[in-house]
C-alpha positions as CSV (number, residue, x, y, z in Angstrom):
1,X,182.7,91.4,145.9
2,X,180.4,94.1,148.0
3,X,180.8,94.5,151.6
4,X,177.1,93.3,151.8
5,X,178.7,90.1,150.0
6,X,181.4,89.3,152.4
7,X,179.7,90.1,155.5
8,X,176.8,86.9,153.8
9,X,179.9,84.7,153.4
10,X,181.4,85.2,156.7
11,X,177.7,84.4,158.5
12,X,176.9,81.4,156.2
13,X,180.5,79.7,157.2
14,X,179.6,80.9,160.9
15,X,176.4,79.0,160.4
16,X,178.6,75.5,159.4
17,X,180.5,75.9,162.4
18,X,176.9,75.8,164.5
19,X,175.3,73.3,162.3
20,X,177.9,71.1,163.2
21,X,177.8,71.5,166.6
22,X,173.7,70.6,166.3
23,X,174.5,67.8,164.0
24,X,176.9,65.7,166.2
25,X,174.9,66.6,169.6
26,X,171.9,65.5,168.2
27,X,173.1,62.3,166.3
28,X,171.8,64.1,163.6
29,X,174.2,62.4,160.5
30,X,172.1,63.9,157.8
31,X,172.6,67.3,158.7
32,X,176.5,66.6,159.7
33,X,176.3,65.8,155.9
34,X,175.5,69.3,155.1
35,X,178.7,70.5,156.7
36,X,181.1,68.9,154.7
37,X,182.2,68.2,151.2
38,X,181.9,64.6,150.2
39,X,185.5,64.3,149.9
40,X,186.3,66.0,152.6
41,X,189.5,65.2,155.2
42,X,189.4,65.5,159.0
43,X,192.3,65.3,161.3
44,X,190.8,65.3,165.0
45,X,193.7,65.1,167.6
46,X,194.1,61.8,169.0
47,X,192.1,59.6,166.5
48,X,192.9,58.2,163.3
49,X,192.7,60.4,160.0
50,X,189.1,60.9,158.1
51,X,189.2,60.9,154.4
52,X,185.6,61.3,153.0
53,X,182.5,62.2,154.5
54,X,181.8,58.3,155.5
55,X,184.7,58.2,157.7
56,X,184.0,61.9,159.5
57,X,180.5,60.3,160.4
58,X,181.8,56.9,161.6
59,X,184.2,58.6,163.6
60,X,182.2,61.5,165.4
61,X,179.1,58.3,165.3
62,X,181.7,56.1,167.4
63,X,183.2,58.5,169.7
64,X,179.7,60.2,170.2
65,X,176.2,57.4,170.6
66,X,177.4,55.8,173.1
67,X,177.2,58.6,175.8
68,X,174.2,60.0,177.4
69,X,174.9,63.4,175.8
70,X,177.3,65.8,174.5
71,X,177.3,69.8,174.1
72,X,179.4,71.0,171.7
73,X,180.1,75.3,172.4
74,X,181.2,77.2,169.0
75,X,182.2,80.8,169.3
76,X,184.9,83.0,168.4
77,X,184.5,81.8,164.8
78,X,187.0,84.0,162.6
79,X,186.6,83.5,158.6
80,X,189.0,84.9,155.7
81,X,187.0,84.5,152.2
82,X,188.8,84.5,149.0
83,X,186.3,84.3,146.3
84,X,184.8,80.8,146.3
85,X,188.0,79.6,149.2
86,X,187.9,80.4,153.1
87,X,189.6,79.5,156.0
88,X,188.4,79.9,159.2
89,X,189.2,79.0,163.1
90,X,186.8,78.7,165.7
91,X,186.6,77.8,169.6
92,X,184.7,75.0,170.7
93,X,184.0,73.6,174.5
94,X,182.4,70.0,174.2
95,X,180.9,68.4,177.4
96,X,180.8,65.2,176.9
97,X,178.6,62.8,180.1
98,X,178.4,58.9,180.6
99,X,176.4,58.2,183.5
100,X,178.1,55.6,185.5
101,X,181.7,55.9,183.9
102,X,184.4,54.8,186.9
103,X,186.3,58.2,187.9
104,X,183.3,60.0,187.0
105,X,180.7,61.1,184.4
106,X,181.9,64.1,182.8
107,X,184.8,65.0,180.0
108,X,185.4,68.6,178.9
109,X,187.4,69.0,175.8
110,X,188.3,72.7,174.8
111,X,190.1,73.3,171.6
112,X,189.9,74.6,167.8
113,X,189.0,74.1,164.9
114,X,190.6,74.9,161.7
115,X,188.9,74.7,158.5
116,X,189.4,75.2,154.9
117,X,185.9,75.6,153.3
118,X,184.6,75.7,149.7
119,X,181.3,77.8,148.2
120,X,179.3,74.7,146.6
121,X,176.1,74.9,144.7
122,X,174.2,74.1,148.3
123,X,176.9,76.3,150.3
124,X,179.7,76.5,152.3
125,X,181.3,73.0,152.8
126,X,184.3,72.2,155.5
127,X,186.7,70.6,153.1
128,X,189.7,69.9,155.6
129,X,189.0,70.4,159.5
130,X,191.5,70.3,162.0
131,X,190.8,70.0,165.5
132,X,193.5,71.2,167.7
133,X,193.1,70.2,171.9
134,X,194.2,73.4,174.2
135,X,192.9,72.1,177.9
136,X,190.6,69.0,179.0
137,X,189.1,68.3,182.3
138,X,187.6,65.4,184.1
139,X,187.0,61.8,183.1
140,X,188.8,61.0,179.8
141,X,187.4,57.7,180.4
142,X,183.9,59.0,179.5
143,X,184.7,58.9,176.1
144,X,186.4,55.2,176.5
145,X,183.7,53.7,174.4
């Protein structure tokens, strides 16, 4: 693989990290589509397993419409490629904000994500994303449905 090759790679499994970010801030479920593989698995801390695409969208849909808004923050992404393999770890911040919520209207989760990806015919697909907590602040409540 050329240098030019990898360095493509590393930005187009960069740009799955954003996309999803977009995608779940803006209740967008067609574009969350793009991010994964159809049989994809996600294990986000504190919630139930995700096995296939369906369930990744019913569980970001739950935890996610009913609040006034959410900003999810990617950056440090880090990516190892291995022909049509990768894994890669990234940072996320998410504000999450409720209006009215008793103890107040914001929820800040900070964690990680770890993925493993696949190359696909339409691009790099998560095929198993972790999401690991490392500090919250505020109103966990906001996120109480």
């Amino acid at each position: 693989m050329s240098d030019w090759a990898a360095v493509q790679d590393k930005q187009d499994i960069a740009e799955v990290c954003y996309r999803y970010g977009f995608a779940v801030d803006n209740r967008d479920w067609a574009l969350l589509s793009t991010c994964f593989t159809p049989d994809a698995d996600a294990f986000y801390e504190g919630l139930p397993p995700c096995h296939g695409y369906q369930s990744i969208e019913d569980t970001c849909s739950a935890a996610l419409s009913p609040l006034n808004g959410s900003q999810h923050l990617i950056g440090n992404v880090v990516a190892t490629v291995d022909g049509d393999t990768a894994e890669c770890t990234c940072y996320l911040q998410a504000q999450h904000v409720k209006k009215g919520a008793e103890g107040g209207d914001l929820f800040i989760f900070a964690g990680r994500y770890r993925d493993k990806l696949v190359r696909t015919a339409g691009g790099w697909r998560i095929a198993e994303r972790h999401l690991d907590a490392m500090w919250v602040d505020g109103n966990p409540a906001v996120l109480a449905g």
